[in-house]
NUKOLLO-370188 format. One record per residue (C-alpha): residue in one letter; x, y, z. Coordinates in nm, 2 decimals, always signed. Example, Ala and Ser with C-alpha at 12.3 -4.5 7.8 and 13.67 -1.06 7.14 Angstrom:
2
 resn     px     py     pz
    a  +1.23  -0.45  +0.78
    s  +1.37  -0.11  +0.71
//
This chain:
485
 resn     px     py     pz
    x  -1.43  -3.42  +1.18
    x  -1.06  -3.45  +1.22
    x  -0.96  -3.86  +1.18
    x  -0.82  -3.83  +1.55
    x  -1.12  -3.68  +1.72
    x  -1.33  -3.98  +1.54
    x  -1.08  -4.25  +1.63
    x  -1.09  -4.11  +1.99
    x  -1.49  -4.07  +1.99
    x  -1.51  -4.46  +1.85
    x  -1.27  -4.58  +2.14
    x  -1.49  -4.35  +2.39
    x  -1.78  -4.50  +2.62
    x  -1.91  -4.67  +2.94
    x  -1.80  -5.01  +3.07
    x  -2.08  -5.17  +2.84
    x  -1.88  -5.05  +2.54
    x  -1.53  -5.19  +2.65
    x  -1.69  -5.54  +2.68
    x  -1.82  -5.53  +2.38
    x  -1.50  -5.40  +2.21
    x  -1.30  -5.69  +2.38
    x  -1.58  -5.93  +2.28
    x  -1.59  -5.85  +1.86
    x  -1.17  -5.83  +1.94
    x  -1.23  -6.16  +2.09
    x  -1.41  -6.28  +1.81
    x  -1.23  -6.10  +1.52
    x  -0.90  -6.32  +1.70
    x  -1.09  -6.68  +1.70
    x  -1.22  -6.61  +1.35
    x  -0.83  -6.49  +1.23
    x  -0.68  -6.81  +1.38
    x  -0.98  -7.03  +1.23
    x  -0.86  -6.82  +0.85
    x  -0.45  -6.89  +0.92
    x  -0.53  -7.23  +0.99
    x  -0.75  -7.28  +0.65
    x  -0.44  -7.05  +0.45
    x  -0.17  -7.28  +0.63
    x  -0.31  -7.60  +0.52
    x  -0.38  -7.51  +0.12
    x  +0.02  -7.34  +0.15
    x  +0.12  -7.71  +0.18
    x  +0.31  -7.78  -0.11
    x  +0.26  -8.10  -0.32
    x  +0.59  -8.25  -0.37
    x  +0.67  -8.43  -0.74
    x  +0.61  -8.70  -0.88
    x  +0.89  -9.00  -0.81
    x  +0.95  -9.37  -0.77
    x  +0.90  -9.37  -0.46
    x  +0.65  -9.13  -0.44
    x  +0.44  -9.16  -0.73
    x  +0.09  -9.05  -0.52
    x  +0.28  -8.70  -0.46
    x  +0.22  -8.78  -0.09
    x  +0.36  -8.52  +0.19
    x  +0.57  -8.74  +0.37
    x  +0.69  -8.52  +0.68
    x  +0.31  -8.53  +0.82
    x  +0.18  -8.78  +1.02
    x  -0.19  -8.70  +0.94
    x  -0.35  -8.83  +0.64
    x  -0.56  -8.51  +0.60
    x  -0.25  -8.31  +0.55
    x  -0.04  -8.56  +0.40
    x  -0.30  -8.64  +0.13
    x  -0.35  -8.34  -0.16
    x  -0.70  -8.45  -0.24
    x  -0.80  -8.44  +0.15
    x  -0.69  -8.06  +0.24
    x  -0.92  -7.88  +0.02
    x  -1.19  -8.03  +0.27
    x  -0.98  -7.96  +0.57
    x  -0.96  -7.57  +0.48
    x  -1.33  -7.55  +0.41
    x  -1.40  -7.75  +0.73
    x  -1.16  -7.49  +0.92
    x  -1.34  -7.19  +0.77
    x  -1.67  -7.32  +0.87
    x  -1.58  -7.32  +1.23
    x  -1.53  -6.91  +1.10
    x  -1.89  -6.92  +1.04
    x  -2.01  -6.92  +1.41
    x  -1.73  -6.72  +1.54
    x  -1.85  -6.41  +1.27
    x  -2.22  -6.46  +1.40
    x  -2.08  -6.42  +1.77
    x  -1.92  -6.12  +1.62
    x  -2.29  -5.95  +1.54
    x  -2.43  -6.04  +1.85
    x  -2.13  -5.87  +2.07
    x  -2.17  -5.57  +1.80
    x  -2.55  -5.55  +2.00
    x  -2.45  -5.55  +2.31
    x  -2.55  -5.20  +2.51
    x  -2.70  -5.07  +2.20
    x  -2.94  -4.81  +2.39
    x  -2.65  -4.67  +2.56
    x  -2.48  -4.64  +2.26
    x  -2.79  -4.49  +2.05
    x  -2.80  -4.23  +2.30
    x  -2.43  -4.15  +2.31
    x  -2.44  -4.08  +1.92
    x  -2.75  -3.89  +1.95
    x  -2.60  -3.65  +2.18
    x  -2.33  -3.66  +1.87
    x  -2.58  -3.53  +1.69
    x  -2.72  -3.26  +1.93
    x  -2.34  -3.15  +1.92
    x  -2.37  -3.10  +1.55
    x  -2.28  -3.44  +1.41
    x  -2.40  -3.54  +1.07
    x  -2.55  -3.85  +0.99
    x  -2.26  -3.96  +0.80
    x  -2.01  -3.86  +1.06
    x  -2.25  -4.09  +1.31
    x  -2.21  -4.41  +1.05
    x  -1.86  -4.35  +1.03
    x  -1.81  -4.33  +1.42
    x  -2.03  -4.62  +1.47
    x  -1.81  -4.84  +1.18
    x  -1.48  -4.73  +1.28
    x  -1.52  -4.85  +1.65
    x  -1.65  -5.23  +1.53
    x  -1.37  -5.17  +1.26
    x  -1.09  -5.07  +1.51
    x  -1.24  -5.34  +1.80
    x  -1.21  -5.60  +1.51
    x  -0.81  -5.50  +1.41
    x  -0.74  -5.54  +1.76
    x  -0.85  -5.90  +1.75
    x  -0.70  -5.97  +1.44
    x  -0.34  -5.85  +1.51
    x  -0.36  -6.03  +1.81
    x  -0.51  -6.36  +1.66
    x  -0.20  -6.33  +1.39
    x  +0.06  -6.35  +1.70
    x  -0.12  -6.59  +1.86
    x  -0.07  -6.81  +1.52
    x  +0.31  -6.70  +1.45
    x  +0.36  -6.79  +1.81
    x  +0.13  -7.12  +1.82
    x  +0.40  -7.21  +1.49
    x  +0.69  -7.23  +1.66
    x  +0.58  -7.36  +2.02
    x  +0.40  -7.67  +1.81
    x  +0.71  -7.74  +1.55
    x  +0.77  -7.99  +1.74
    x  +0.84  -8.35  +1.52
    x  +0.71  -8.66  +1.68
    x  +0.95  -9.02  +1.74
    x  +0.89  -9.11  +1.37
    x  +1.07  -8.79  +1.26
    x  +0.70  -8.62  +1.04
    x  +0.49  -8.33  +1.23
    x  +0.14  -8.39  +1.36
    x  +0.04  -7.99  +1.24
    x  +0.18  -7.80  +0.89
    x  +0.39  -7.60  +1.13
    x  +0.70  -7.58  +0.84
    x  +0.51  -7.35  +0.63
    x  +0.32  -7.03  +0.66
    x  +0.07  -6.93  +0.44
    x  +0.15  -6.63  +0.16
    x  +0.21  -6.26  +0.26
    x  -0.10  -6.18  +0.05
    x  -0.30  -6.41  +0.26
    x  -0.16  -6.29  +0.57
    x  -0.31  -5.96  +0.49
    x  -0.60  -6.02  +0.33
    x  -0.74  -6.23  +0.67
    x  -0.54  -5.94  +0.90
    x  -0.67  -5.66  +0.71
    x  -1.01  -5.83  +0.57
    x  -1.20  -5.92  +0.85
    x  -1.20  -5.55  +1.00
    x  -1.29  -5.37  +0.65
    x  -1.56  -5.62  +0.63
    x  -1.67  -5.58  +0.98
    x  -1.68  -5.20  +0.93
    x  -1.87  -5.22  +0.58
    x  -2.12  -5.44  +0.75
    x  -2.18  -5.22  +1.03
    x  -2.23  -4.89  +0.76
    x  -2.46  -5.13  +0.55
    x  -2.67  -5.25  +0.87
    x  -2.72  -4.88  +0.96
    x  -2.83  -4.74  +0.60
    x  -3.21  -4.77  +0.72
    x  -3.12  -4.62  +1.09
    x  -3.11  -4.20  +1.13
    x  -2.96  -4.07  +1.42
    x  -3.16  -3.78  +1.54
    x  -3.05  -3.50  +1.79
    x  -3.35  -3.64  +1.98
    x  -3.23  -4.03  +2.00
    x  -3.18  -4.35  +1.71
    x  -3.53  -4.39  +1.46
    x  -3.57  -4.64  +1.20
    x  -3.63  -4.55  +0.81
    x  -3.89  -4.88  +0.78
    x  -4.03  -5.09  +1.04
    x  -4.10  -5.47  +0.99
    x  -4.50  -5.49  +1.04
    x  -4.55  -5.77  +0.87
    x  -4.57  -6.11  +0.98
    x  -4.29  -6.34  +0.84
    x  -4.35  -6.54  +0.50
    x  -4.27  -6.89  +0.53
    x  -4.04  -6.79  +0.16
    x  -3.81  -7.15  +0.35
    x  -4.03  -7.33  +0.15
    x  -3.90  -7.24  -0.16
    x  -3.56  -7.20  -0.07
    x  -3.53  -7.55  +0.12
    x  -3.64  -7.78  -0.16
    x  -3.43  -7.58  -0.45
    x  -3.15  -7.63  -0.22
    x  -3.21  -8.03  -0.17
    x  -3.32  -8.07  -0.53
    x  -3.03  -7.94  -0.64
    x  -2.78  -8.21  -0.43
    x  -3.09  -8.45  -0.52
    x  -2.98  -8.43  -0.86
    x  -2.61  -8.41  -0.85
    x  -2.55  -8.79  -0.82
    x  -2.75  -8.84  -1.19
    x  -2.63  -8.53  -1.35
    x  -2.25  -8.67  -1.30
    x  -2.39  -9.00  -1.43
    x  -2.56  -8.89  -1.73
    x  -2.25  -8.67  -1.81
    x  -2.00  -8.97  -1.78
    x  -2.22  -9.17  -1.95
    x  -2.21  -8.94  -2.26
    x  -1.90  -8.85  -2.21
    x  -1.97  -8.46  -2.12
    x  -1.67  -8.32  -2.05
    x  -1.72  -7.96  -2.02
    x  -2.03  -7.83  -1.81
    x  -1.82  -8.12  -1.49
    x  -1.66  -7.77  -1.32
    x  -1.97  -7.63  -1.26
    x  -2.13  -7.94  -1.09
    x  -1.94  -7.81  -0.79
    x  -2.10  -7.43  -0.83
    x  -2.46  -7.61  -0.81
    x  -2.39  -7.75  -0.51
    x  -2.22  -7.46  -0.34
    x  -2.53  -7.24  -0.47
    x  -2.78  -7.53  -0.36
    x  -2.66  -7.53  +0.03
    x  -2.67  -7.15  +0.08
    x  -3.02  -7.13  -0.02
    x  -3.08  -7.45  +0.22
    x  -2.88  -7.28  +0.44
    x  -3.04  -6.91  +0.45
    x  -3.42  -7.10  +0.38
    x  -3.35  -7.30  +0.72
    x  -3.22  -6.98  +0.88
    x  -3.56  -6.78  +0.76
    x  -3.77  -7.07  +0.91
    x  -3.66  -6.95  +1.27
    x  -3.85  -6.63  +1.19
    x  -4.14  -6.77  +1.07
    x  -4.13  -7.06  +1.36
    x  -4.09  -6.78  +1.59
    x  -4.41  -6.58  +1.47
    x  -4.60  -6.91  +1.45
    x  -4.46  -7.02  +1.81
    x  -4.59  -6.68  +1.96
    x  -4.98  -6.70  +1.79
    x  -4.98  -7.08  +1.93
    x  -4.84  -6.96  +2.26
    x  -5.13  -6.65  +2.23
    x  -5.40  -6.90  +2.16
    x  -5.29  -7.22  +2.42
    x  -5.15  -7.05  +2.69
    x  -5.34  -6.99  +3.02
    x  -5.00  -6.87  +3.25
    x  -4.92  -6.47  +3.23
    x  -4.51  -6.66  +3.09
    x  -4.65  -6.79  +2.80
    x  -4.87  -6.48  +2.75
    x  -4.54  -6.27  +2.77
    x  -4.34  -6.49  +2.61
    x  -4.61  -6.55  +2.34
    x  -4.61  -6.16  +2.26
    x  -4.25  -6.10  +2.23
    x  -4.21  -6.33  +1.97
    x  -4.47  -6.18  +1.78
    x  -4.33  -5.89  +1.81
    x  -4.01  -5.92  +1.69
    x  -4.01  -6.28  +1.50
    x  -3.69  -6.19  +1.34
    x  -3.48  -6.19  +1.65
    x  -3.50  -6.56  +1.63
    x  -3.33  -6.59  +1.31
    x  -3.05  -6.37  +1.41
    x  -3.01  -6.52  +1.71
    x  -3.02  -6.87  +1.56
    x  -2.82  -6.84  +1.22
    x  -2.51  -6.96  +1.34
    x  -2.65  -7.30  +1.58
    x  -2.88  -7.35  +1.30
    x  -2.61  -7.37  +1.06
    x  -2.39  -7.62  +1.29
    x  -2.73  -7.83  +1.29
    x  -2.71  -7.87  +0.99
    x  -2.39  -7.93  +0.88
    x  -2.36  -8.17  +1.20
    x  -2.71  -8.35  +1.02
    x  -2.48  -8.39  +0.71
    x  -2.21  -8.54  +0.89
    x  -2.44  -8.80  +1.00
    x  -2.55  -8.86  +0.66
    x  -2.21  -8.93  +0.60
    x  -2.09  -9.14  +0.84
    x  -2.40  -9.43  +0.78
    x  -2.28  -9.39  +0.42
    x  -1.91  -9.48  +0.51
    x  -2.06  -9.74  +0.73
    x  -2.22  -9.91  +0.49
    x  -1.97  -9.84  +0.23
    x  -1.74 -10.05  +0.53
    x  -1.97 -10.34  +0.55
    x  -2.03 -10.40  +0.22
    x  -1.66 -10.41  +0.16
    x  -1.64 -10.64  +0.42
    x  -1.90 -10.83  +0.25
    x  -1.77 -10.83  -0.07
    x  -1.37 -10.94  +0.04
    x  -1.54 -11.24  +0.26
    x  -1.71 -11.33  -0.05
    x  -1.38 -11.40  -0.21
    x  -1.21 -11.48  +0.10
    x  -0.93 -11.20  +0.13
    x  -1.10 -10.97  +0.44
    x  -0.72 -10.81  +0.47
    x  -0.82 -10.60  +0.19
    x  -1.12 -10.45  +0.28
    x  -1.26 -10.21  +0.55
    x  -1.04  -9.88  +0.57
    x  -1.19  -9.71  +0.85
    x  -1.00  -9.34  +0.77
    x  -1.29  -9.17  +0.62
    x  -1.51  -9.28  +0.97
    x  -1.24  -9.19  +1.13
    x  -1.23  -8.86  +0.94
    x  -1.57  -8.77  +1.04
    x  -1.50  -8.79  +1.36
    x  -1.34  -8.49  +1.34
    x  -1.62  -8.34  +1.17
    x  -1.80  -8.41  +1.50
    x  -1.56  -8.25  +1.68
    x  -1.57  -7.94  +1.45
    x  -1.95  -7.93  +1.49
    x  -1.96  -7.94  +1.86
    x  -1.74  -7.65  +1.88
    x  -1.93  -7.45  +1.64
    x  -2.24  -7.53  +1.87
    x  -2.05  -7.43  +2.17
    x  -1.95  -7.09  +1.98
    x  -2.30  -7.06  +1.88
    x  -2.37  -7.10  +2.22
    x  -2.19  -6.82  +2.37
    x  -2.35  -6.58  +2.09
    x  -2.66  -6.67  +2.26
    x  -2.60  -6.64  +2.54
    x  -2.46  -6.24  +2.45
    x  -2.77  -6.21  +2.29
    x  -2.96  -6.33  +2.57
    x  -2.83  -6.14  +2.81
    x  -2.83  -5.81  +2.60
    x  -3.19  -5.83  +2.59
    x  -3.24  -5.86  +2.89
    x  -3.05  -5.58  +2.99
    x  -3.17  -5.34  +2.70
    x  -3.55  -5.47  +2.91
    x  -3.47  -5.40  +3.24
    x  -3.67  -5.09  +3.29
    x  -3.98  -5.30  +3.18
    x  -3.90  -5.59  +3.38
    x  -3.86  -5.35  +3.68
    x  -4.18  -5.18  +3.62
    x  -4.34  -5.54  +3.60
    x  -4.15  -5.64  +3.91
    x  -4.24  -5.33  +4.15
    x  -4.63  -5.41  +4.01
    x  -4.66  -5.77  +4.19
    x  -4.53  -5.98  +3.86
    x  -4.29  -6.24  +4.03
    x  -3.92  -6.32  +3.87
    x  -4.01  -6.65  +3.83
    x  -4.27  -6.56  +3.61
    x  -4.02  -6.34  +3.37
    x  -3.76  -6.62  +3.42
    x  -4.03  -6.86  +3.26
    x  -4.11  -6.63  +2.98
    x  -3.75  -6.58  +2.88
    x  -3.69  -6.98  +2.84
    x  -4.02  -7.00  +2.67
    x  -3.93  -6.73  +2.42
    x  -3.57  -6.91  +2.36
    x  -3.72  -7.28  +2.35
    x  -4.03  -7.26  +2.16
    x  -3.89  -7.15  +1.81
    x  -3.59  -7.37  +1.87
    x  -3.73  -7.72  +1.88
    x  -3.93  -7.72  +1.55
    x  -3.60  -7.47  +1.39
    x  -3.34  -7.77  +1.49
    x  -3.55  -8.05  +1.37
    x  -3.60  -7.90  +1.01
    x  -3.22  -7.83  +1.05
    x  -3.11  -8.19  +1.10
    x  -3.35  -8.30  +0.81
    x  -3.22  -8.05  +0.59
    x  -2.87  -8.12  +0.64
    x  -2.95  -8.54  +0.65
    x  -3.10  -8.48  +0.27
    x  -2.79  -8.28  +0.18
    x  -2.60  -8.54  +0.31
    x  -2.74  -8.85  +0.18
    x  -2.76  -8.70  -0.16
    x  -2.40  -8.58  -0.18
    x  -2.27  -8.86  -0.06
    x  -2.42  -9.07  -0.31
    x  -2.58  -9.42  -0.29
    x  -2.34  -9.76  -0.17
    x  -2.27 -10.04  -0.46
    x  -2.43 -10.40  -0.30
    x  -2.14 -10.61  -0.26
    x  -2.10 -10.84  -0.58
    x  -2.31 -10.62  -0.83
    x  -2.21 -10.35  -1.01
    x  -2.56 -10.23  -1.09
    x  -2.73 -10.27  -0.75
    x  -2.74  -9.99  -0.47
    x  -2.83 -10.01  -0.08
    x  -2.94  -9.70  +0.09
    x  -2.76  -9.65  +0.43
    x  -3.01  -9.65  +0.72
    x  -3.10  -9.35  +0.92
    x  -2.88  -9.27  +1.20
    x  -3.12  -9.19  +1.46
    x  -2.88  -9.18  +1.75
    x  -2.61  -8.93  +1.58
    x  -2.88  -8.70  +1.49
    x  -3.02  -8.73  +1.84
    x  -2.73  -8.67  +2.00
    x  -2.66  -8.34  +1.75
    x  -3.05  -8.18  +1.82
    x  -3.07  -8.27  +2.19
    x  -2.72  -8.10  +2.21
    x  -2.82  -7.81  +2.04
    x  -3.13  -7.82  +2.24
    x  -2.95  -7.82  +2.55
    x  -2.68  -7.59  +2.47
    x  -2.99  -7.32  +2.41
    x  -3.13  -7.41  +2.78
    x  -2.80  -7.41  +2.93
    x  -2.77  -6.99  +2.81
    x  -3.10  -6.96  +2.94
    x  -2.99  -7.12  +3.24
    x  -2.67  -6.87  +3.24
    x  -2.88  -6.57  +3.11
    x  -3.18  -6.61  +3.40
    x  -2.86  -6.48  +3.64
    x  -2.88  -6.15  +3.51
    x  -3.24  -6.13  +3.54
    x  -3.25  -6.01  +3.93
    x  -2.96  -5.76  +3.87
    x  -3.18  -5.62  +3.59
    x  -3.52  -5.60  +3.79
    x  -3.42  -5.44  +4.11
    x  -3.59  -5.11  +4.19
    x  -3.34  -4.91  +4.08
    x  -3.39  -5.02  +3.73
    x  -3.69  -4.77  +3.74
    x  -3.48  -4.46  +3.68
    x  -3.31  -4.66  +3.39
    x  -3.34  -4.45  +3.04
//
């Protein structure tokens, strides 16, 4: 197959297919500017050493967490996370009208398309889709530059708008994102064959899930357990050498918290449907109850990326009591020898406020992949809800089903998120010196209402695309829908 008749078979398809081409460009654009950002702040360069200057501050910034060397490293990361959700909203829009687009390359196929010709069609379209976005995420950014190099009355820059990051990184985030995109779509479709007769799988998932999060939770929360007396026994015998890989054990200890808390929403899925099986008297939960036994795993996909702002927005809250008390007992400690004008820096809670901030967007982006998700199933089941309809089952009843198959694996999934990611927290952050003692420690108290506010948004932001979802419901179960393939 000629590279133009593939590029113009990849760009070929129904309405379905151009939303969800606009949708992974639309994702491919937010996940490019979230990249830039992370590449413009590490290009800041760190000036020299002088009299003046002898902290090797950037003085044109206005912002401490640019201005600061020691503060950007956490800046970038906190800018790639937002990445995180943006990528996951990525896979979902890569779903949407899959059974429209299973039947368009199994005509391929009856046409006398290979299989390999089908997984290259099927990756070039996500790749080209996700090129789009990128190219026009990267004039978005060059354009963003100029418009916001704009100094303030003090003469410094509220955003690192005098330098750009390299040319190298410029390409590797332009060109990068859609060669991974396309890679992941070949690897995703290694177990699918696409038959002149329609899409089959290689292997089928017919076992239940394994609860395998118990393992990988309590490695990854050992592991930031025992960071804090690692570093101490290492200073304390003066250990010099194993002190860069302290920050590899903690990197490898969060992803497996991270992927064990994500693998729980399977499980809490499965378990969700057997209690809904055994409990419920109402044909919703009996529906509800035997989707997610069916497909358990759908809540895990779903779910990754508002799991992982949970939990990241969990350990924010672990940070901020710990800067809180860290405040107080500063406060106590300069009151103690009379000079409070010393003590109590508020920048690092200050500084965690925009860790908020980064969190709620990430839920909101969640969010919207949910709500793609939501929607696509719905669609992809609108024969069944038709024939369900026309047979006496009312909408309300389907409606109920759908918010009990969203809900019920959510709750328990969020609440082991926000522990997880309060333990991460606490741990990393380290314990708070008493005031007056150099041997004594305080633990920070629980912050009950941050972590509150952080699961009953989630929570909410989960009804609210139910809420949104439901709409699509009556479109999808109209009599029509019968004739559907």
């Amino acid at each position: 197959m000629r590279p133009g008749t593939l590029g113009r078979l990849a760009l070929a398809g129904t309405r379905t297919d151009t939303v969800r081409v606009v949708l992974t460009a639309l994702s491919a654009a937010l996940a490019t500017l979230a990249g830039l950002a992370a590449l413009t702040v590490l290009a800041i360069p760190t000036p020299p050493a002088t009299d003046d200057n002898g902290v090797r501050w950037s003085q044109q910034y206005s912002e401490a967490l640019l201005r600061e060397p020691g503060l950007r490293g956490g800046t970038a990361f906190a800018l790639l996370l937002l990445a995180l959700p943006v990528l996951a909203l990525a896979g979902q829009c890569a779903r949407l009208g899959a059974p429209a687009r299973d039947r368009r390359l199994a005509a391929l196929r009856l046409a006398g398309a290979t299989p390999g010709q089908v997984t290259r069609l099927a990756a070039l379209e996500t790749g080209v889709a996700s090129l789009l976005g990128t190219v026009v995420g990267l004039v978005v950014f060059l354009a963003a530059h100029e418009l916001l190099d704009r100094p303030g009355a003090d003469g410094r820059l509220a955003l690192p708008t005098d330098v750009l990051p390299s040319p190298v990184g410029l390409a590797a985030t332009v060109l990068g994102l859609p060669a991974v995109a396309a890679a992941a779509t070949a690897l995703l479709l290694r177990r699918v064959v696409t038959t002149p007769f329609g899409v089959v799988r290689r292997a089928r998932r017919d076992r239940p899930p394994r609860p395998w999060f118990a393992l990988l939770v309590p490695a990854g929360v050992g592991s930031f357990a025992g960071y804090f007396p690692l570093l101490r026994w290492l200073e304390r015998h003066e250990v010099q050498a194993p002190l860069p890989y302290l920050p590899i054990l903690v990197a490898v200890g969060g992803l497996a918290a991270l992927v064990g808390t994500v693998l729980a929403a399977g499980w809490f899925s499965y378990a969700a449907g057997r209690l809904l099986h055994r409990l419920a008297r109402g044909p919703a939960g009996l529906l509800a109850a035997r989707r997610l036994t069916a497909d358990p795993w759908a809540g895990s996909r779903t779910f990754a990326a508002l799991l992982a702002a949970v939990l990241f927005g969990g350990g924010a809250a672990a940070f901020r009591a710990n800067f809180q008390a860290r405040y107080v007992a500063e406060l106590a400690e300069a009151r103690t020898f009379g000079d409070v004008t010393s003590a109590g820096d508020t920048f690092y809670l200050d500084t965690i406020g925009l860790v908020d901030l980064a969190v709620a967007v990430a839920v909101t982006i969640a969010a919207g992949g949910l709500l793609v998700a939501l929607v696509e199933g719905i669609v992809a089941r609108r024969r069944a809800y038709a024939a369900l309809v026309a047979q006496g089952v009312p909408r309300g009843v389907l409606g109920r089903s759908v918010a009990w198959q969203a809900l019920a694996p959510t709750v328990p999934a969020v609440l082991l998120a926000l522990t997880v990611g309060l333990l991460l927290g606490r741990f990393l952050a380290g314990p708070v010196r008493a005031p007056g003692s150099a041997e004594r420690f305080v633990t920070p108290g629980v912050p009950l209402e941050q972590l509150a506010l952080v699961g009953a948004g989630a929570v909410a932001a989960v009804a609210l695309t139910v809420a949104v979802g439901l709409l699509f419901l009556r479109a999808s179960t109209t009599v029509e829908e019968l004739r559907a393939t």
